[in-house]
Every structure is written in structure tokens, then in C-alpha cells.
C-alpha positions in Angstrom: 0.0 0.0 0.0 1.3 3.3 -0.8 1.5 6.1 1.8 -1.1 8.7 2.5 -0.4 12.1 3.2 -2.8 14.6 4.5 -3.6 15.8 1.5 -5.1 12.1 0.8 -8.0 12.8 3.3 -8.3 16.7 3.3 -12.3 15.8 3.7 -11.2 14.4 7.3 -10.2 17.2 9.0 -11.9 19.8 11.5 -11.0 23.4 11.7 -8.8 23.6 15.4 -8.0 27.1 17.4 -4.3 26.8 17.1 -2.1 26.9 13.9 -1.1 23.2 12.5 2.3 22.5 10.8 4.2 19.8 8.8 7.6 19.1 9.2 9.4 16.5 7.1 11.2 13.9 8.9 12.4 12.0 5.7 9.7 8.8 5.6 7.0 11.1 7.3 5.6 14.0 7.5 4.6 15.1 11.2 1.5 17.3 11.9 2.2 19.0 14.8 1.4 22.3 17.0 3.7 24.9 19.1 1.9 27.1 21.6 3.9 29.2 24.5 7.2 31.2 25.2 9.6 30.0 23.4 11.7 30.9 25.9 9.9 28.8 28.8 11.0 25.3 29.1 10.5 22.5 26.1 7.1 20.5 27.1 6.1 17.6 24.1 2.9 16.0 24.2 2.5 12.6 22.5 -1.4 11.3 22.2 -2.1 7.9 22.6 -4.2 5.3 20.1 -6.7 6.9 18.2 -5.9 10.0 19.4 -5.1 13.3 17.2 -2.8 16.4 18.9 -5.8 18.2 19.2 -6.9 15.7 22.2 -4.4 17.8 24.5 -6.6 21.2 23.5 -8.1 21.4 27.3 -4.8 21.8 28.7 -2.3 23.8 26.4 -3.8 27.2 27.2 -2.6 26.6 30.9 0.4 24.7 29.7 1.5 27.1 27.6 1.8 29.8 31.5 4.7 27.3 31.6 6.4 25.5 28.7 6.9 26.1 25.2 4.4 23.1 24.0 5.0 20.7 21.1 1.9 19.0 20.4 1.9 16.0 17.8 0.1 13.2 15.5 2.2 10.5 15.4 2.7 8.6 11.8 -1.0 7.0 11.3 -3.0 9.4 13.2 -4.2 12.9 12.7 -2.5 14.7 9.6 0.8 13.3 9.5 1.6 10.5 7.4 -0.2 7.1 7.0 2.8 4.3 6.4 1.1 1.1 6.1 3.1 -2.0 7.4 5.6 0.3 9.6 3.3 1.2 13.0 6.1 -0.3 15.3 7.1 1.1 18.6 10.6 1.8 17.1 9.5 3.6 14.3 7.0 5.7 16.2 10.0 6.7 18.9 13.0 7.5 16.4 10.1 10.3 14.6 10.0 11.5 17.9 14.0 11.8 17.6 13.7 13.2 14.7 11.4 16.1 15.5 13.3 17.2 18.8 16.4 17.7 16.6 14.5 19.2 13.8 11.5 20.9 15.7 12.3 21.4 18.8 16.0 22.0 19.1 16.7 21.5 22.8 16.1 19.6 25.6 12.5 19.0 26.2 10.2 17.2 29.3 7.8 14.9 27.2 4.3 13.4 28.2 2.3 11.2 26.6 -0.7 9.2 27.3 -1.5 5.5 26.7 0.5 4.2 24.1 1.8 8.1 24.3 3.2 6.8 27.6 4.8 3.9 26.3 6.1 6.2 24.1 7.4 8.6 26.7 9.6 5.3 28.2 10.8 4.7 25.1 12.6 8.3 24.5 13.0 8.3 28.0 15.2 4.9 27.3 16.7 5.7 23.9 16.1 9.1 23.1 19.9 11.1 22.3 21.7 12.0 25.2 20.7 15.4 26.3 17.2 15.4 24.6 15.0 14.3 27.6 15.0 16.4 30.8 12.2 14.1 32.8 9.2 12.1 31.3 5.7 12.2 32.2 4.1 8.4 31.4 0.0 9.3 31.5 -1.7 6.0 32.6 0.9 3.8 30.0 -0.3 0.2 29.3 3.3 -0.8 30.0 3.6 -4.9 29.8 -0.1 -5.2 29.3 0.0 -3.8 25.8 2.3 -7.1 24.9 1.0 -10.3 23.4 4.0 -12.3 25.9 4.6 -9.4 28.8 7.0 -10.2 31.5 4.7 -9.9 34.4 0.6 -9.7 34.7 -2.1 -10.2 32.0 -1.6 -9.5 27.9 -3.0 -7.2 25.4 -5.5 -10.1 24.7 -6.5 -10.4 28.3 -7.1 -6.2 28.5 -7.8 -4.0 25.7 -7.2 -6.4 22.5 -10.8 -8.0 21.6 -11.7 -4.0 21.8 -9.0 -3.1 18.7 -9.8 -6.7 17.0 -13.0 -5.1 16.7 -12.2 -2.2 15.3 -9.5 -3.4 12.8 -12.4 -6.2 11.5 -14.9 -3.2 10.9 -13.0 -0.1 10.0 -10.4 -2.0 7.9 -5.9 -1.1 7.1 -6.3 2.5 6.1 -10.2 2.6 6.7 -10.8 -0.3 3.7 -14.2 -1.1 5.1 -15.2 1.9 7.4 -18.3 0.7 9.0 -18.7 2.9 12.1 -22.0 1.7 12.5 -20.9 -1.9 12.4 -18.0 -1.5 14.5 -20.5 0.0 17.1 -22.7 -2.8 17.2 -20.0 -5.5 17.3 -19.1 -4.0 20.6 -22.4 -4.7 22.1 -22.5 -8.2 20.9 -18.7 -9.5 20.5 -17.3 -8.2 23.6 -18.1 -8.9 26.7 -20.0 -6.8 29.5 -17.3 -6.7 31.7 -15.2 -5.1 28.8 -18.0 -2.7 27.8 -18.0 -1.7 31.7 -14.4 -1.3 31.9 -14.3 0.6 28.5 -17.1 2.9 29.8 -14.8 3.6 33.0 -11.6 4.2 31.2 -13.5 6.9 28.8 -15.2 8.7 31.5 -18.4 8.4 29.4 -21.5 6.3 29.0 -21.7 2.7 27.9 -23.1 4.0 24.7 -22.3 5.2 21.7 -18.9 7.4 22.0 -18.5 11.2 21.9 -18.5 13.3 18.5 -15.1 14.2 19.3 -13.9 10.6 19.9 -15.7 9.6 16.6 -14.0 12.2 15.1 -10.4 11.3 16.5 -10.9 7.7 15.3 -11.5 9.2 11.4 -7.8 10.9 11.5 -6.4 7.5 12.5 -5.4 4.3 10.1 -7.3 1.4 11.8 -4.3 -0.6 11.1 -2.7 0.7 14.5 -4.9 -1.2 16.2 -4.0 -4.3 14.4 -0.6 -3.9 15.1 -1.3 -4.0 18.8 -3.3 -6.9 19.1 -1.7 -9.2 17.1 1.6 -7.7 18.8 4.0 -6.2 15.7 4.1 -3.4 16.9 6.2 -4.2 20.1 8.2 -7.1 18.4 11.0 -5.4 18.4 10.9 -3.2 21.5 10.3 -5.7 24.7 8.8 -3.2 27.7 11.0 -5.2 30.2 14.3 -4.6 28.3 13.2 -1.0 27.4 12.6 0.0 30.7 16.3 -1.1 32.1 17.8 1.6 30.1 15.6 4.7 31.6 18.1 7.3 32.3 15.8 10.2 33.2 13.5 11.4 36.1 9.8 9.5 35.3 6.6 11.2 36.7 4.2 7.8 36.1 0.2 8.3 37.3 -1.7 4.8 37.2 -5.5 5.6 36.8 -8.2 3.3 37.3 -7.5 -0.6 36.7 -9.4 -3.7 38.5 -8.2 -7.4 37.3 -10.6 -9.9 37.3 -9.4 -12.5 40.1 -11.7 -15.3 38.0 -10.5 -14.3 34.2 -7.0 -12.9 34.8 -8.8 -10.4 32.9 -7.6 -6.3 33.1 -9.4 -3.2 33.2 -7.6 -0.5 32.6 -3.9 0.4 30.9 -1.8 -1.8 33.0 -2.4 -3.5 36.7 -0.5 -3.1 40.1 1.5 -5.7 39.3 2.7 -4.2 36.2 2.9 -0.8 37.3 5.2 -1.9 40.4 7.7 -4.1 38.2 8.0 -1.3 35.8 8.7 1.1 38.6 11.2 -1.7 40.2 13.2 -2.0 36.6 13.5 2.0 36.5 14.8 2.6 39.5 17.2 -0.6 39.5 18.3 1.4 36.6 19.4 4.3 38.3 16.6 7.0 37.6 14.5 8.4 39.7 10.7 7.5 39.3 7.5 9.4 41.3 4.7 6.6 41.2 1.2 8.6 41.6 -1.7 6.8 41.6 -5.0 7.8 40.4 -7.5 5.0 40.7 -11.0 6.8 40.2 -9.2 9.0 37.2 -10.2 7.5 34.0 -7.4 6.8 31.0 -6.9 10.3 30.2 -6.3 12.6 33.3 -5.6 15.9 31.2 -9.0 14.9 29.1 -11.2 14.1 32.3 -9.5 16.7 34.7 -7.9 19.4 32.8 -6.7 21.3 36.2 -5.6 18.7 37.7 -3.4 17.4 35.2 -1.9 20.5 34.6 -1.2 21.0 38.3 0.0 17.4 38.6 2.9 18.2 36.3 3.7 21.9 37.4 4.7 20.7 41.0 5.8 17.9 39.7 8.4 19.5 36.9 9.4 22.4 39.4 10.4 20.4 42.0 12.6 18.2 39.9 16.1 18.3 41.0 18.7 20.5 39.5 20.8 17.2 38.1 17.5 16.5 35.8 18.6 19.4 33.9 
């Protein structure tokens, strides 16, 4: 399949309030936004699955009091480029590389949530030395997002029926695009326990999503979900071995999660168990991480609780010791 560029799905897009660019990173081009004094510290904000820059709009006005804030659609999602067969955690990460040095320019704190957080452990593992300055990982589905994780249950006993779904009715690069269908699957091919959990990760209903979230799902290639369940998109990048090599200060906030004590089964991005190994495996590393947790806070803190969010990682970045720097 050939890759799509914005321009391929100009009919997809929404007007936003702040001014979107490209930049050309050689296979891709990123979408991305800047808000703030360029002067004030570097603050980059990575989105997770199905998720478009413009998800992060409730929180850069107050972000932007503070930081100088990159916002960005990773390869797949939003505007920036659609690369069918190349949605791997590796790829995604070295973009990120890629736009620091060409976007950015210096070093830069970097948040992300979800798969955003994985994403966050990633550069905070195998970014260029002196392009990281601390790492905030929003409720990251470390180990569960793995079809064979280290510790605790698998992307197939969490989240992965849920982008099955999705991939069978939306289709690689929206080939089959039945919203409708995909809607109704979820009522009948996954299970109420899912639909519950799904429900309480959102913060909405058990109905139908959002507008917005309908429209977030448009600007992304459905293939990203089919990359996570069947597991090629961490094949090369195992969340145990990536998280020996973190070598900068990690803010990490665990939101709601239950595991079913019958199934083995997860709601949520990643359990205790998980949460604690990944914590154990950064700090036997040598950097410094500030476990927070959040269990009535859906997945998306700066989505459900704008303020909070923002205040969580204002204390959180000013009080980070001068050797972060």
C-alpha cells in the first residue's frame, strides 16, 4: 500500500483554534502544534491510540503559563503520514527523535498518554543523550500492551478484543469503514465486563462514543490497532528490556484498573503488578521515578480533569532536581 499524506484525506479534517504544521522527517511528514514562550522550558505532548494532537486542547492554554508546548500526530494518526506495514514502537519513537532535533532543538520534558506513555519510556530509554530532561508516562499500558509481557495479563486479556473489533470493521487505512458496524459488534462481541471497563476508562457512558472521539478515530489508520493486538508493533521493542535503560526522572500516574481475580482479565492500561515491576526496573536502573496513583481518574487525566493534570505536572516538573537538567 502506498503512503497517504494529508492531502489524501483533506475531507477528514476539522477546523482547530491553534495553527497546524508539517515538518518533514524523511519517511513522514509530522503534523504537529507549538503554543507558549519559546523561551519557557520544552514540554512535548504525544497522544495515545486513536488519538489526534488536538486531544491535549483542554490543557495547552494553561500549559502554555509554563512551557513552550509541542503537540503532535504520530505517523497514522491525525495529519501526519499514514505508512502502512511500519506502526512499530521503534519507528514511532525514532520520529520523535527526529522532530526534537529538527523541531524542537533543545532539551524537552515529554508526556504522553496511553501508548503516548509507552512512548514517553521509550525516549526516555533511547532518546539522544541530552534530549530528555524528565518524562511524564500518563496511565501507559506498560507490559499489558504485549502479546508475551514479563509480568501480569496480555494485550488479549485487556484491551485487544476492543481493537480486534475495530480493525475487522474499520479495515488497514479505513478499507471497510463501518462505524455503525463497529458500534454494534461492541455490544455483541465483547463482553459486558469489557464494555464496563471501556465505559470507566473513557469517562463516558456505555453508549455510543463522543462526536469528538468519533471524530479522532477518522484521523487514524485502523491498522494501529491491528498492530497492537496481534503484537507487531512491540516485536522489536520488549517493555522489560526497554525499561532497564531509563536514564531520566519518570513522573508515572496509574488511573483506574481492576483485574478480574476469575479471568485474569484487566481493566484498565496496565495493573498493580505491572505498574510496580515497571517502577522496580527503572529505579534498578538508576533514575529516579514518582509513582502517583489515580485510581478513580479515568485513562486520560488531562481529558477528564484538565486542572488537575496540569497541576499534577507543574509541581511535579518544578520540583525536579537541579541534576534533571
Amino acid at each position: 500500500m502506498p503512503y497517504l499524506e494529508a492531502a489524501d484525506r483533506a475531507d477528514t479534517f476539522t477546523a482547530h483554534a491553534f495553527e497546524e504544521r508539517l515538518v518533514d522527517l524523511g519517511e513522514v511528514r509530522m503534523n504537529h502544534v507549538v503554543t507558549g514562550d519559546p523561551a519557557a522550558p520544552a514540554l512535548l505532548l504525544i497522544p495515545g491510540q486513536g488519538m489526534s494532537w488536538w486531544d491535549y486542547e483542554p490543557v495547552l492554554p494553561r500549559l502554555a503559563e509554563h512551557f513552550c508546548v509541542h503537540a503532535v500526530d504520530l505517523r497514522g494518526q491525525g495529519r501526519s503520514t499514514w505508512t502502512p506495514g511500519r506502526y512499530t514502537l521503534d519507528n514511532f519513537g525514532n520520529d520523535l527523535v527526529r522532530f526534537i532535533d529538527l523541531v524542537v532543538g533543545r532539551e524537552t520534558i515529554v508526556s504522553g498518554l496511553s501508548s503516548g506513555g509507552v512512548l514517553a519510556a521509550w525516549l526516555s530509554a533511547f532518546a539522544k543523550p541530552g534530549q530528555i530532561r524528565a518524562a511524564v508516562w500518563e496511565d501507559p499500558p506498560l507490559f499489558a500492551s504485549e502479546t508475551t509481557p514479563a509480568v501480569g495479563p496480555s494485550i488479549r486479556q485487556a484491551v485487544g478484543p476492543m481493537f480486534a473489533v475495530m480493525h475487522r470493521w474499520l479495515g488497514d487505512q479505513w478499507s471497510v469503514g463501518d462505524v455503525a458496524g463497529m458500534q454494534r459488534a461492541f455490544a455483541t462481541e465483547l463482553s459486558p465486563e469489557m464494555l464496563e471497563a471501556m465505559a470507566r476508562m473513557s469517562g463516558q457512558g456505555a453508549g455510543a462514543p463522543p462526536d469528538a472521539a468519533v471524530q479522532s478515530m477518522r484521523e487514524y489508520d485502523p491498522e494501529w490497532a491491528r498492530a497492537f493486538a496481534g503484537g507487531t508493533v512491540a516485536a522489536s521493542c520488549d517493555h522489560a528490556a526497554m525499561l532497564t535503560h531509563v536514564r531520566v526522572p519518570v513522573l508515572f500516574t496509574h488511573h483506574f484498573r481492576a483485574v478480574d481475580d476469575r479471568t485474569g482479565r484487566l481493566a484498565g492500561a496496565s495493573s498493580d503488578l505491572q505498574a510496580a515491576h515497571a517502577c522496580d526496573l527503572v529505579r534498578a536502573a538508576g533514575a529516579p521515578i514518582d509513582y502517583r496513583s489515580f485510581p478513580e481518574m479515568p485513562h486520560s487525566m488531562h481529558g477528564a480533569d484538565p486542572d488537575l493534570f496540569v497541576d499534577t505536572v507543574v509541581d511535579w516538573v518544578t520540583n525536579l532536581p537541579d541534576s534533571a537538567a
